[in-house]
Backbone as CSV, one residue per row, in Angstrom:
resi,resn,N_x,N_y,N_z,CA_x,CA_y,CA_z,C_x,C_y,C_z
1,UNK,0.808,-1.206,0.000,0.000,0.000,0.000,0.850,1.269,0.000
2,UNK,2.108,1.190,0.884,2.814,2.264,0.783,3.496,2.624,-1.044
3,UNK,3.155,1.783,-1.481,3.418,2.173,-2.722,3.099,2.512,-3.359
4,UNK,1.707,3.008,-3.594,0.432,3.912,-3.555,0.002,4.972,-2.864
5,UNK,0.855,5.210,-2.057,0.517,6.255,-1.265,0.283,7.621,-2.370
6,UNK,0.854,8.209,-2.591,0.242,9.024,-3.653,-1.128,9.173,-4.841
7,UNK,-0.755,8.132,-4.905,-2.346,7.521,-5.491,-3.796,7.512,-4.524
8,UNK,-3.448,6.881,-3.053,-4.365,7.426,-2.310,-4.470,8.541,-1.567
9,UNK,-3.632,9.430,-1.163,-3.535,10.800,-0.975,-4.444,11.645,-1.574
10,UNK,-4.183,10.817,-2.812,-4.936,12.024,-4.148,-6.291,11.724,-4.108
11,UNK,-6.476,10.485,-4.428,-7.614,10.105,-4.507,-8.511,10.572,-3.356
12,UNK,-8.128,10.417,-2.253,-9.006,10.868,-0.583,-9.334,12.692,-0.871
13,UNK,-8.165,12.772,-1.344,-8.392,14.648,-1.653,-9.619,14.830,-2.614
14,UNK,-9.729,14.114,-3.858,-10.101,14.064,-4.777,-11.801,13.930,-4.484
15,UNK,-11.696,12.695,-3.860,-12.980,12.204,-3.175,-14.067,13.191,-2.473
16,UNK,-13.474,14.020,-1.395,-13.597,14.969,-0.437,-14.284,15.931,-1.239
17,UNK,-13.952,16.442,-2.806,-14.491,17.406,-3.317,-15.361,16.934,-4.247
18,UNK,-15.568,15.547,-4.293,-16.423,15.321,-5.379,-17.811,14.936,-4.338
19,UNK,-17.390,14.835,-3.082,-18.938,14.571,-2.483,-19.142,15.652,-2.211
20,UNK,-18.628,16.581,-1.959,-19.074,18.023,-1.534,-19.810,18.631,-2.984
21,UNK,-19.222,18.203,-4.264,-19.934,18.964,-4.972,-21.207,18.189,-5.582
22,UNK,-21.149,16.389,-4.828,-22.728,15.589,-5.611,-23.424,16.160,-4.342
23,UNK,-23.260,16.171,-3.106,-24.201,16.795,-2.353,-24.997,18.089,-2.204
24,UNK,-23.786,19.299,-2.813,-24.524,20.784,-3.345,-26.126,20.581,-4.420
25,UNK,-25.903,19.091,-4.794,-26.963,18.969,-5.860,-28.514,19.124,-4.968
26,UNK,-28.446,18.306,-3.571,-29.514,17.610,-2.884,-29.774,18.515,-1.927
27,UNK,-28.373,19.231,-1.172,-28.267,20.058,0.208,-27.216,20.767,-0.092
28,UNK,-27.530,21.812,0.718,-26.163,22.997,1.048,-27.093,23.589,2.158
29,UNK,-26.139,23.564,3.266,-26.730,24.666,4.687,-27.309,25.782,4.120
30,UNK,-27.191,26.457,3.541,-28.110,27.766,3.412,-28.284,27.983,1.817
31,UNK,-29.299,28.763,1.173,-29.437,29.573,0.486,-29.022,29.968,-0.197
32,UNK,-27.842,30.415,-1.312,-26.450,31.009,-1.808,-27.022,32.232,-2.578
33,UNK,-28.937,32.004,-2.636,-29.308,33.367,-3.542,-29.988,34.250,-2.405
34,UNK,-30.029,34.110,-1.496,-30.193,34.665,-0.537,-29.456,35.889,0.881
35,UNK,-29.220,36.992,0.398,-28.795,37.965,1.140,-29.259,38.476,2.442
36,UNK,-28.331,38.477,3.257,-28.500,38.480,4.487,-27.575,39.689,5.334
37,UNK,-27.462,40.530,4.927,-26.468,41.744,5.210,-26.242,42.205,6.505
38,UNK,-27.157,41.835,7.418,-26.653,41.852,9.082,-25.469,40.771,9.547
39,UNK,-25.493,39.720,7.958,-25.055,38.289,9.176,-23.512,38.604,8.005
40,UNK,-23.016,39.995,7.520,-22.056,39.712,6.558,-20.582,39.448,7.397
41,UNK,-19.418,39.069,6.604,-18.515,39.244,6.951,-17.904,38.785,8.243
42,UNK,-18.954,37.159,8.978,-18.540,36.924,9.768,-17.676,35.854,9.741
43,UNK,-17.119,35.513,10.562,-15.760,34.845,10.640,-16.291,33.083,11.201
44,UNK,-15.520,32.067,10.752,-15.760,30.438,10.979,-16.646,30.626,12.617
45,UNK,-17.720,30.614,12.607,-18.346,29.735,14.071,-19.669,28.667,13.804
46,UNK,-20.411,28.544,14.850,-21.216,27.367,14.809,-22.135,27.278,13.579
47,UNK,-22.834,28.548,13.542,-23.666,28.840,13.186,-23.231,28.357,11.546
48,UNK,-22.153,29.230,11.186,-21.331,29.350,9.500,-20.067,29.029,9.865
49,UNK,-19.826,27.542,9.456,-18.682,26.944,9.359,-17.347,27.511,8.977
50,UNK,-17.538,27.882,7.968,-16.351,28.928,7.018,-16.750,30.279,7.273
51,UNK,-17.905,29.964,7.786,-18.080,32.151,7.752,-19.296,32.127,6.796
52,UNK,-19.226,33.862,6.609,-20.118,34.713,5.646,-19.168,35.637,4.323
53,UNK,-19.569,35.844,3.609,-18.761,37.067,2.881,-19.890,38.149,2.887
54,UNK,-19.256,39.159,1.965,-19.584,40.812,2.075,-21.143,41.076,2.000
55,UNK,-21.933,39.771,1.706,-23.595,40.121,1.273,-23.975,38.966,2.496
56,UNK,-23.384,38.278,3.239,-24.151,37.137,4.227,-24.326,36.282,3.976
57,UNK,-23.425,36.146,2.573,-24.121,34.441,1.978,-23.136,32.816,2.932
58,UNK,-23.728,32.138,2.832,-22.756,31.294,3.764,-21.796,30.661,2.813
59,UNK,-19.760,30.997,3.135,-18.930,30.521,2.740,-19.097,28.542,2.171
60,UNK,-19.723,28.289,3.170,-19.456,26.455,3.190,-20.392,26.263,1.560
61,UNK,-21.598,26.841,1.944,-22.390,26.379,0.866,-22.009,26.990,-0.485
62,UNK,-21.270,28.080,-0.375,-20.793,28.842,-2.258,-19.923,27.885,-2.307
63,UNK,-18.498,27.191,-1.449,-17.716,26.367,-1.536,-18.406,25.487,-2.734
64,UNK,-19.085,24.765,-1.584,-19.991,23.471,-2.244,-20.253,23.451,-3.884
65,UNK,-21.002,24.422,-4.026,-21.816,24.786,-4.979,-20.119,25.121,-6.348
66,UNK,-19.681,25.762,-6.197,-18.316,26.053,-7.072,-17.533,24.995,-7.032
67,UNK,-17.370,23.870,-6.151,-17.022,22.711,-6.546,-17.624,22.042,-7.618
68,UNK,-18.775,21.948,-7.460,-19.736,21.551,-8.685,-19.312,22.481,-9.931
69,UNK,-19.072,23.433,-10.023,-19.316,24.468,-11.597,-17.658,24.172,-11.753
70,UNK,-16.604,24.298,-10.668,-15.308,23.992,-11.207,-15.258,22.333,-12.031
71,UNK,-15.706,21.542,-11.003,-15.566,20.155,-11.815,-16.475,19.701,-13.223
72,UNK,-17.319,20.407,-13.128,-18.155,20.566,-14.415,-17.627,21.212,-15.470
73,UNK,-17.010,22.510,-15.027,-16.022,23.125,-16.405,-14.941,21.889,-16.572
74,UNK,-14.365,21.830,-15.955,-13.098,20.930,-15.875,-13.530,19.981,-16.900
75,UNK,-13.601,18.919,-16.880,-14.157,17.360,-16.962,-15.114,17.856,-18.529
76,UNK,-15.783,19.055,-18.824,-16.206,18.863,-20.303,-14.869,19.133,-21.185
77,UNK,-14.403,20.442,-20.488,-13.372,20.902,-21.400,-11.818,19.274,-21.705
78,UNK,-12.145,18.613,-20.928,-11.207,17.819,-20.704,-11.971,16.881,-21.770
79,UNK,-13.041,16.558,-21.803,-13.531,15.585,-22.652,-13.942,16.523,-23.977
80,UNK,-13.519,17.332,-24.210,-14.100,17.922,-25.395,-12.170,17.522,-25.913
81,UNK,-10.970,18.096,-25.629,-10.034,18.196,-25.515,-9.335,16.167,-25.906
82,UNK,-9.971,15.798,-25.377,-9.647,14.455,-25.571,-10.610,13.782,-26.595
83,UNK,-11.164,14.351,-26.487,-12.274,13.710,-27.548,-11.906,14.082,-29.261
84,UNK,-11.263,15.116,-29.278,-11.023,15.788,-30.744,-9.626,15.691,-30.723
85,UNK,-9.192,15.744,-29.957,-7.311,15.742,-30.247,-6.715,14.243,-29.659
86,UNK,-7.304,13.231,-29.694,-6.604,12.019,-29.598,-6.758,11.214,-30.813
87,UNK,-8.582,11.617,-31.681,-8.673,11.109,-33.170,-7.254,11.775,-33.735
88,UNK,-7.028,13.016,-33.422,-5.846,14.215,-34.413,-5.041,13.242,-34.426
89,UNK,-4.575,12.960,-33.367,-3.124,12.569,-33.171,-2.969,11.001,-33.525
90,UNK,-4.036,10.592,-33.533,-4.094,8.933,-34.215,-3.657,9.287,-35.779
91,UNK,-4.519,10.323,-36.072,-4.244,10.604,-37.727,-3.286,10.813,-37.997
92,UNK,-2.519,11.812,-37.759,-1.536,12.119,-37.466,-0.591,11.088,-37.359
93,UNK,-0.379,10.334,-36.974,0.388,9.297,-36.603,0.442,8.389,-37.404
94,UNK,-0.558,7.942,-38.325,-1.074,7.009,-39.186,-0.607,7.648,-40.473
95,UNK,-0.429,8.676,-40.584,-0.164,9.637,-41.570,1.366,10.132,-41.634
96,UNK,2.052,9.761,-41.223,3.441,10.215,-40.466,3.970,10.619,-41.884
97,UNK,4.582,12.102,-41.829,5.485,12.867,-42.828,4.013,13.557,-44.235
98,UNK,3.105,12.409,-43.658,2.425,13.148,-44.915,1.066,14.478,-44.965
99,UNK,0.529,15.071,-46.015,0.216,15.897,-45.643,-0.939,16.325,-44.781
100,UNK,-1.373,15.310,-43.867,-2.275,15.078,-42.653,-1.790,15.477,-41.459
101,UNK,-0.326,14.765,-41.453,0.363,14.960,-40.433,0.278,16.375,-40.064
102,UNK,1.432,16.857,-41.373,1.939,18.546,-41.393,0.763,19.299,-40.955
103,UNK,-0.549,18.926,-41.884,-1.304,19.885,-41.137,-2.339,19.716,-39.853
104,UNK,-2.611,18.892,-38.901,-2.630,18.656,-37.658,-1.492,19.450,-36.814
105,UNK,-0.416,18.939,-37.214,0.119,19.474,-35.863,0.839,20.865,-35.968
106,UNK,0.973,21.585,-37.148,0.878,23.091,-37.534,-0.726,23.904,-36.391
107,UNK,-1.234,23.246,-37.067,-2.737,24.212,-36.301,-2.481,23.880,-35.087
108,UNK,-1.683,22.504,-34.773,-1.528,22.331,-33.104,-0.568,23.578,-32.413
109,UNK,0.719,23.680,-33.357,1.091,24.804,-32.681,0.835,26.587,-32.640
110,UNK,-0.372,26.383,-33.617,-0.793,27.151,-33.891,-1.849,27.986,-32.838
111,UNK,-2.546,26.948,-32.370,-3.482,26.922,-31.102,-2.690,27.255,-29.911
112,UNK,-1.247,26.467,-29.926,-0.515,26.875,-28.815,0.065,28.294,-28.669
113,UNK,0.501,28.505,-29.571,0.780,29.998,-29.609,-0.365,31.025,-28.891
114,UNK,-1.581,30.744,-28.262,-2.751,31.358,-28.092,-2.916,30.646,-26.479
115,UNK,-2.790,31.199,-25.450,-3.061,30.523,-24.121,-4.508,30.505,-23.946
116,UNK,-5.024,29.557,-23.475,-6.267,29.933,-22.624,-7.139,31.114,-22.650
117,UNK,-6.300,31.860,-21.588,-6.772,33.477,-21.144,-6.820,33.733,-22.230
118,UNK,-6.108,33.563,-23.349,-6.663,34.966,-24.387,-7.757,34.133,-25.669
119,UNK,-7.371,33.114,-25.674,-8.544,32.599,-26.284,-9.920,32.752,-25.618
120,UNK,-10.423,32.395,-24.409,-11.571,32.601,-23.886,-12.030,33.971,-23.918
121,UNK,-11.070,35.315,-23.841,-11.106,36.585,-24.390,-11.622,37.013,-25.772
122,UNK,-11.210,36.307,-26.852,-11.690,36.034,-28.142,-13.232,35.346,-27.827
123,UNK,-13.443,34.322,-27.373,-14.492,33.656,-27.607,-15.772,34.723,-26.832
124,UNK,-15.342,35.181,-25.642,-16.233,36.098,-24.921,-16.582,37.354,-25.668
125,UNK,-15.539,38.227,-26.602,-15.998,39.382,-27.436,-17.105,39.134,-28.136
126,UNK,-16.924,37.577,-28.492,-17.871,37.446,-29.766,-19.371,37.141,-29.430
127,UNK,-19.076,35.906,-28.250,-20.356,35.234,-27.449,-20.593,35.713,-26.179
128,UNK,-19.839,36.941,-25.663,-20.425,37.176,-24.087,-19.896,35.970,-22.804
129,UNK,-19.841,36.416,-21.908,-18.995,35.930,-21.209,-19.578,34.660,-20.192
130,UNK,-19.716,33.398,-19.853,-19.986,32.519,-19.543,-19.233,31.376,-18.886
131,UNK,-19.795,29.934,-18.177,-19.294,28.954,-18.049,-19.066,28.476,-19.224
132,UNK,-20.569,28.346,-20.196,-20.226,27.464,-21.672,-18.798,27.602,-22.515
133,UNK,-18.684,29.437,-22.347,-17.796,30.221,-23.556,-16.359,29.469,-22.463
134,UNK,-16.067,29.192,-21.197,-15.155,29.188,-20.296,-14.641,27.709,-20.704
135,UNK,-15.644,26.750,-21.646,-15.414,25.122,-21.388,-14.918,25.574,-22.383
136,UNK,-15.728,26.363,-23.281,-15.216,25.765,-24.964,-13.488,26.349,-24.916
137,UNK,-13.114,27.294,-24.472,-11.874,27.752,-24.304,-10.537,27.315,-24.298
138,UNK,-11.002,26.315,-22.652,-10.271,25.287,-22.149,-10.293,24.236,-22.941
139,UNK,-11.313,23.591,-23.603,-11.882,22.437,-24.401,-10.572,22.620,-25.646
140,UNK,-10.635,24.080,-26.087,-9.710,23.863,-27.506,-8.320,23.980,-27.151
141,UNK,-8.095,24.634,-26.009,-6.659,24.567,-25.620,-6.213,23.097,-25.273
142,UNK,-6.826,21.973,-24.681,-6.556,20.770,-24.665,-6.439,19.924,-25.502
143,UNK,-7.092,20.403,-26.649,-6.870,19.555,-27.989,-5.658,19.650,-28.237
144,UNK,-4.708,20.714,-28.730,-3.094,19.892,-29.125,-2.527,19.082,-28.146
145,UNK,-2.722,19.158,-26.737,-2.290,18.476,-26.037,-2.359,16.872,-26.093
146,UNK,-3.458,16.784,-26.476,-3.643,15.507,-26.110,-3.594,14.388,-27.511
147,UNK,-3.440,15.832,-28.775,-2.814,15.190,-29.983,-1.296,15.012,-29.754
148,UNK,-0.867,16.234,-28.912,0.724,15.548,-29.075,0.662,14.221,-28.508
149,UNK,0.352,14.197,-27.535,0.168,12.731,-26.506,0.382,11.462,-27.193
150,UNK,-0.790,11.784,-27.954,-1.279,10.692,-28.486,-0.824,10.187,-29.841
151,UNK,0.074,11.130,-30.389,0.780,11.182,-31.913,1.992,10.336,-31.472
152,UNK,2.960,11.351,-30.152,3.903,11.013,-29.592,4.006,9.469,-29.261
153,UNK,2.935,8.746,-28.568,2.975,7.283,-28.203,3.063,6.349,-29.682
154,UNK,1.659,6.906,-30.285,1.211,6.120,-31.280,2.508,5.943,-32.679
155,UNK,3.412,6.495,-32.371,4.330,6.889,-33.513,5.241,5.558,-33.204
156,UNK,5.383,5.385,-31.590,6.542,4.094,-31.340,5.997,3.204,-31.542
157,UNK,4.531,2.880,-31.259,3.773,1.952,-31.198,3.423,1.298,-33.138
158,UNK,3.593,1.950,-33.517,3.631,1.830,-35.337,4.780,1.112,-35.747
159,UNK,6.095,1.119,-34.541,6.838,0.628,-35.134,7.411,-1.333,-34.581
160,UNK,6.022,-1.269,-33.831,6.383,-2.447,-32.815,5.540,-3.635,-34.003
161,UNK,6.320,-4.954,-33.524,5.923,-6.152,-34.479,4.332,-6.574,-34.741
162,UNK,3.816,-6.367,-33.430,2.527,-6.492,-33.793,1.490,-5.931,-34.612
163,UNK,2.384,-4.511,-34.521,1.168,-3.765,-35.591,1.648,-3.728,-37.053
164,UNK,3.270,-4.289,-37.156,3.209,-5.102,-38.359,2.513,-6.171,-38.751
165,UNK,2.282,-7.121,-38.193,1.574,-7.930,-38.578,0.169,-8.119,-38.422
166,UNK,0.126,-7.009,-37.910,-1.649,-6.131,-38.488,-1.300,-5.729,-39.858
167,UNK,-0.569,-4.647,-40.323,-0.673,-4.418,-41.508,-0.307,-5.425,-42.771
168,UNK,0.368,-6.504,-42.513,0.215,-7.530,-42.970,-1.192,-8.336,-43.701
169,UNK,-1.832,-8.632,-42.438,-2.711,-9.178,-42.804,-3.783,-8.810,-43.419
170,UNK,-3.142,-7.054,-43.799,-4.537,-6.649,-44.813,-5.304,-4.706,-43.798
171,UNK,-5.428,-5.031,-42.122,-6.268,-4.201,-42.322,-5.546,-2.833,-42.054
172,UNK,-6.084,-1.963,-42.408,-6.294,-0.588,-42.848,-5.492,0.260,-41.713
173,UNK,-5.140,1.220,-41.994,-4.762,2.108,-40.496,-5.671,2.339,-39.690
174,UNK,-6.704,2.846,-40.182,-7.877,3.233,-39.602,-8.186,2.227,-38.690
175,UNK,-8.543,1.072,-38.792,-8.340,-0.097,-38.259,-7.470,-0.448,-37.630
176,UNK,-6.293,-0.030,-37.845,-5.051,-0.530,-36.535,-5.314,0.135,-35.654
177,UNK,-5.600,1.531,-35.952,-5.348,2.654,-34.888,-6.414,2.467,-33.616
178,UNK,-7.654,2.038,-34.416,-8.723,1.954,-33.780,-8.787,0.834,-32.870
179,UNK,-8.233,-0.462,-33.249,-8.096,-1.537,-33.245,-6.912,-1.809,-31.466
180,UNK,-6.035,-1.542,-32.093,-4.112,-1.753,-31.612,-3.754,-0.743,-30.877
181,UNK,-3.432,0.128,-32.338,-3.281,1.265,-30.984,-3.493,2.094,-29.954
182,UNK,-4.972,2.702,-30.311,-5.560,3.084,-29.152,-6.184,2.553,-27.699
183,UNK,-6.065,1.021,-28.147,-5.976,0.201,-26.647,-5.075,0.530,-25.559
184,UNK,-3.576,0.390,-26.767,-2.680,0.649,-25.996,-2.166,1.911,-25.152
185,UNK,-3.323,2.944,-25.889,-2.429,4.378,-24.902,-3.805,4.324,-24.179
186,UNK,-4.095,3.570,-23.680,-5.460,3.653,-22.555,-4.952,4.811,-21.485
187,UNK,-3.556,3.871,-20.644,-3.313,4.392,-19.344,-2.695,5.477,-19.127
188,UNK,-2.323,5.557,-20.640,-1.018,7.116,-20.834,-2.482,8.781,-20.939
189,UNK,-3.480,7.963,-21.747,-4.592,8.870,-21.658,-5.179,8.980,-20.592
190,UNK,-5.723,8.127,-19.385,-6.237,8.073,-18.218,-4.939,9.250,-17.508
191,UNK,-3.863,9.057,-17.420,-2.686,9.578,-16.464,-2.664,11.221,-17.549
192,UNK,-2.318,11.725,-18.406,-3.032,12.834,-19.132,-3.661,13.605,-18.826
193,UNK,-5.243,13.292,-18.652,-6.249,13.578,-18.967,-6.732,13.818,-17.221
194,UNK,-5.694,13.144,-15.836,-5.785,13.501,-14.825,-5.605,14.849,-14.544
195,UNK,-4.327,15.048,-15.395,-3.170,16.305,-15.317,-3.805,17.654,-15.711
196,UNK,-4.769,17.040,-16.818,-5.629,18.032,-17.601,-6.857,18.897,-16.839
197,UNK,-6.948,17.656,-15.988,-8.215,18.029,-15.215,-7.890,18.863,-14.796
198,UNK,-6.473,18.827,-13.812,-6.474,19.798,-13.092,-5.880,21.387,-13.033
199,UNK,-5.301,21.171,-14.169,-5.045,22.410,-15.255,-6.408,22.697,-15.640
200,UNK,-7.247,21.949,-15.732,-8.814,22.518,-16.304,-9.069,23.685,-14.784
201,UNK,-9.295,22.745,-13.733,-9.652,23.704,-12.229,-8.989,25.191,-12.462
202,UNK,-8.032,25.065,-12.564,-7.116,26.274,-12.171,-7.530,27.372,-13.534
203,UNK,-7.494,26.469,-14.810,-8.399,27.655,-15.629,-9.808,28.282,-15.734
204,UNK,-10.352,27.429,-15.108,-12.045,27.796,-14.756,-11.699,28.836,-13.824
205,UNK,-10.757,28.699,-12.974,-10.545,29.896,-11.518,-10.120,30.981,-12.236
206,UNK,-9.220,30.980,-12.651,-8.376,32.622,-13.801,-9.554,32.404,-14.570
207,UNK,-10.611,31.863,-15.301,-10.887,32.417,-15.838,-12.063,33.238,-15.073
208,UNK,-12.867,33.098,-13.895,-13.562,33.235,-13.385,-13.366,34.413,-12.828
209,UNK,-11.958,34.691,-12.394,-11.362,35.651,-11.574,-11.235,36.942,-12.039
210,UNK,-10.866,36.413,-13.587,-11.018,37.930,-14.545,-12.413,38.438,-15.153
211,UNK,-13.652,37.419,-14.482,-14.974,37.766,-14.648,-15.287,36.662,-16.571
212,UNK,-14.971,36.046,-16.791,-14.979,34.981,-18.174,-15.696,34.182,-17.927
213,UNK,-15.802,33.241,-16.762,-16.319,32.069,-16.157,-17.304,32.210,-15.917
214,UNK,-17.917,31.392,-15.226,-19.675,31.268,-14.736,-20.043,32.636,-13.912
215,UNK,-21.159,32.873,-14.484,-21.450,34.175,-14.244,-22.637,34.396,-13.256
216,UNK,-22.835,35.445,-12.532,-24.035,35.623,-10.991,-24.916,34.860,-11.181
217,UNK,-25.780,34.796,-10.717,-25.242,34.160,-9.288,-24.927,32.608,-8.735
218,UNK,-24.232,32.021,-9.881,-23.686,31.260,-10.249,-22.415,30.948,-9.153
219,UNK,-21.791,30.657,-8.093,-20.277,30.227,-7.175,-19.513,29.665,-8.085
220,UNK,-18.682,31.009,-7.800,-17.218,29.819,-8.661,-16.316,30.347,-7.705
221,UNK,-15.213,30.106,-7.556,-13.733,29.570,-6.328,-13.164,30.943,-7.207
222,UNK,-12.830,31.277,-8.480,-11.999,32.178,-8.762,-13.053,33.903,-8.609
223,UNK,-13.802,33.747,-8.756,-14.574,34.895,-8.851,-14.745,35.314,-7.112
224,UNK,-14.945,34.536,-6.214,-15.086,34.795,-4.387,-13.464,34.898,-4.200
225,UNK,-12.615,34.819,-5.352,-11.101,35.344,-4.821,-10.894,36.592,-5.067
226,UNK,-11.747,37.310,-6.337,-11.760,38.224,-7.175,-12.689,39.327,-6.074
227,UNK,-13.506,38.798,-6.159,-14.461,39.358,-4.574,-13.774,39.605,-3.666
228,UNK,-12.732,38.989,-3.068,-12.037,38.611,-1.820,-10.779,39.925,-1.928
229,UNK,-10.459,39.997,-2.651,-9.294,40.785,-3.110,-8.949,42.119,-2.009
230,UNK,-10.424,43.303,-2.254,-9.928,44.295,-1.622,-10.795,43.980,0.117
231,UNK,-10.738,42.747,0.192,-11.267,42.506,1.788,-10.021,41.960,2.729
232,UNK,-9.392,41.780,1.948,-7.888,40.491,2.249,-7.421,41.425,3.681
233,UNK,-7.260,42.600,3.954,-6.859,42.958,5.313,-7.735,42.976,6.481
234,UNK,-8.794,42.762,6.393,-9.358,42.955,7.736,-11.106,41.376,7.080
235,UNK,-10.508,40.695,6.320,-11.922,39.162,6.517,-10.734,38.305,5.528
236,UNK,-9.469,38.316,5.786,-8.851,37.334,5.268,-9.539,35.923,4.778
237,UNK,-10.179,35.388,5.551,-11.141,33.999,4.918,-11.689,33.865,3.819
238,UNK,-12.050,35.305,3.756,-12.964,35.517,2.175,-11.675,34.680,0.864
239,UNK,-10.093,35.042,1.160,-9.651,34.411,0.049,-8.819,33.427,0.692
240,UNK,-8.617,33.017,1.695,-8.170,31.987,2.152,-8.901,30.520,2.042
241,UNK,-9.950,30.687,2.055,-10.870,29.464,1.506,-10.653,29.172,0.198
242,UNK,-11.408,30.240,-0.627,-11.685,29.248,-1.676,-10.388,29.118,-2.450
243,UNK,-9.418,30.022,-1.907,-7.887,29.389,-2.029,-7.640,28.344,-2.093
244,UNK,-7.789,27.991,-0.995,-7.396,25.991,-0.379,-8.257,25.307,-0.696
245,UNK,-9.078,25.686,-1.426,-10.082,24.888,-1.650,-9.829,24.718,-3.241
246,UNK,-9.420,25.600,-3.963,-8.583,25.270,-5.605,-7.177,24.768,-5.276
247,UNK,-6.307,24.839,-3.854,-5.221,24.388,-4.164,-4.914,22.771,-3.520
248,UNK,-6.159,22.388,-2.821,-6.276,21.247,-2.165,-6.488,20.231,-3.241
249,UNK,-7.568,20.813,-4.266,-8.272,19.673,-5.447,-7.217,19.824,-6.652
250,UNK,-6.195,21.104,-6.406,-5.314,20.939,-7.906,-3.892,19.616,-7.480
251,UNK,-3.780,19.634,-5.834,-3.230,18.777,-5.713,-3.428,17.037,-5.881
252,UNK,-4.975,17.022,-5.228,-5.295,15.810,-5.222,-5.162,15.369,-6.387
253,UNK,-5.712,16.186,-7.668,-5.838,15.726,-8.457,-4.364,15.553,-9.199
254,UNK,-3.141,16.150,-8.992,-1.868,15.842,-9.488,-1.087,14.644,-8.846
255,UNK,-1.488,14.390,-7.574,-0.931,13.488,-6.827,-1.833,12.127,-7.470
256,UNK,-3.105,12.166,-7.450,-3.497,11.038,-8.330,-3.259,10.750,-9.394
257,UNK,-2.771,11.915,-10.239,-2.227,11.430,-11.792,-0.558,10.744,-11.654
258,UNK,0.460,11.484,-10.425,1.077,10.826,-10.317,1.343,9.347,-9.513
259,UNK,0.301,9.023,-9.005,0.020,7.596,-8.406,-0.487,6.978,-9.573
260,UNK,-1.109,7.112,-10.431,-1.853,6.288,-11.247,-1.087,5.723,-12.381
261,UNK,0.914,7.297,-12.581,1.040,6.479,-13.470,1.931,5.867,-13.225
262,UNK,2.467,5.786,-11.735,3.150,4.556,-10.983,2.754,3.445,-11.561
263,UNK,1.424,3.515,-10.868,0.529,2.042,-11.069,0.105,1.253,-12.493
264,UNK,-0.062,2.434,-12.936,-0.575,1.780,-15.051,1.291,1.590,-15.589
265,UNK,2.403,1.850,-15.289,3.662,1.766,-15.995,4.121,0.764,-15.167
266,UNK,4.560,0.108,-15.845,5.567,-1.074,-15.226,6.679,-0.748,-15.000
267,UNK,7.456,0.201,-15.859,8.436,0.494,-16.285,8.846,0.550,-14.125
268,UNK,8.024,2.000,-14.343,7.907,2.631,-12.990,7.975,1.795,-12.017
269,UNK,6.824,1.477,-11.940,6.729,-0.134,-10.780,8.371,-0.673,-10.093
270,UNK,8.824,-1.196,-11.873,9.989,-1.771,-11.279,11.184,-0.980,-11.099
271,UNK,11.185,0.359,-11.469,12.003,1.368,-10.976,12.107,1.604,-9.757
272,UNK,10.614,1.462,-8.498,10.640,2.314,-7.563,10.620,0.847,-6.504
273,UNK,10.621,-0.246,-6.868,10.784,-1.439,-6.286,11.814,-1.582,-5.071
């Protein structure tokens, strides 16, 4: 078990925020559309676990609730991202030197040249500013990623005996890829697509923070930091929470990608033996 420890670290972290955000669905202690301006700005006691911020709303339950809208941005943009740039990079790969290749992974660095932040900036001039406009953002910035990934594996894997004697026997690339190779980058995509996630969190927060992200009265973790900002000397909690509360789940979730790819690599395994 100690050899997993990272893997369960993460996972327990991981866990912790995913029931907090299936339970925001059923329960949350209070109200979050509900203003309460006598009870603002109070500090962790019985009553409000984490406190209040500047309108009375209760800290625990916006928590809650922005766990849900962070892991929801996260996890589409991650599956939009994997979903379109792992076909790329199969093609790509299947295509090696020719003019499929060249142009996949041109637009890949093409996309890269463009971070996040300023793409979701582009997408917001045009469509107004949102969670949706916040996935699709993140969603296209993950696509070269996960074509390099997946180009990168699938390229060694083209050259191994078995998928000669796939092409041997007749079938198609399309068919190997579908077939052979993409079995094989299962665990390299699972361990990925962890990493992604949590690069997804942290961009839902910047993007939230600069006002891009899910919008009133909607909880998101980067926007109650953005809130939090000119309170930071005299109700510190206001950004100390939902601080630790994006830097608790960006860990879990890195510590589980690095436990997982202990566990899916052999290589590793018998390295750390």
């Amino acid at each position: 078990m100690m050899k997993y420890r990272s893997l369960i670290a993460g996972a327990c972290l991981s866990l912790i925020v995913l029931i907090a955000a299936a339970f925001s669905f059923a329960w949350i202690p209070y109200d979050i559309t509900q203003l309460s301006i006598p009870d603002k700005l109070q500090t962790p006691n019985w009553n409000h676990w984490l406190g209040t911020d500047h309108f009375g709303r209760d800290i625990l339950s916006m928590i809650m609730v922005g766990a849900r809208t962070s892991l929801a941005v996260a996890l589409l943009a991650v599956g939009i991202g994997m979903g379109i740039g792992v076909p790329l990079g199969l093609a790509a790969a299947a295509g090696r030197g020719a003019f499929i290749d060249e142009v996949i992974m041109r637009t890949n660095d093409l996309i890269f040249a463009f971070p996040s932040l300023v793409i979701a900036i582009l997408i917001t001039a045009l469509f107004g500013a949102g969670a949706m406009n916040a996935i699709v953002a993140i969603g296209v910035f993950n696509i070269p990623v996960f074509a390099r990934v997946s180009r990168g594996a699938a390229l060694s894997l083209w050259q191994k005996e078995f998928i000669l004697a796939a092409r041997v026997s007749g079938k198609s690339k399309l068919r190997i890829s579908a077939e052979h190779i993409l079995p094989n980058l299962t665990n390299l995509l699972i361990v990925q697509g962890t990493i992604q996630f949590s690069l997804g969190i942290l961009a839902e927060a910047g993007l939230s923070y600069v006002g891009l992200g899910a919008q009133p009265p909607t909880p998101s973790w980067g926007r109650m930091l953005a809130d939090a900002q000119t309170m930071v000397s005299f109700a510190p909690h206001l950004a100390l929470i939902p601080g630790s509360a994006i830097i608790l789940t960006v860990l879990g979730l890195n510590l589980m990608g690095d436990g997982l790819r202990d566990a899916l690599d052999p290589k590793l395994r018998k390295s750390r033996q």
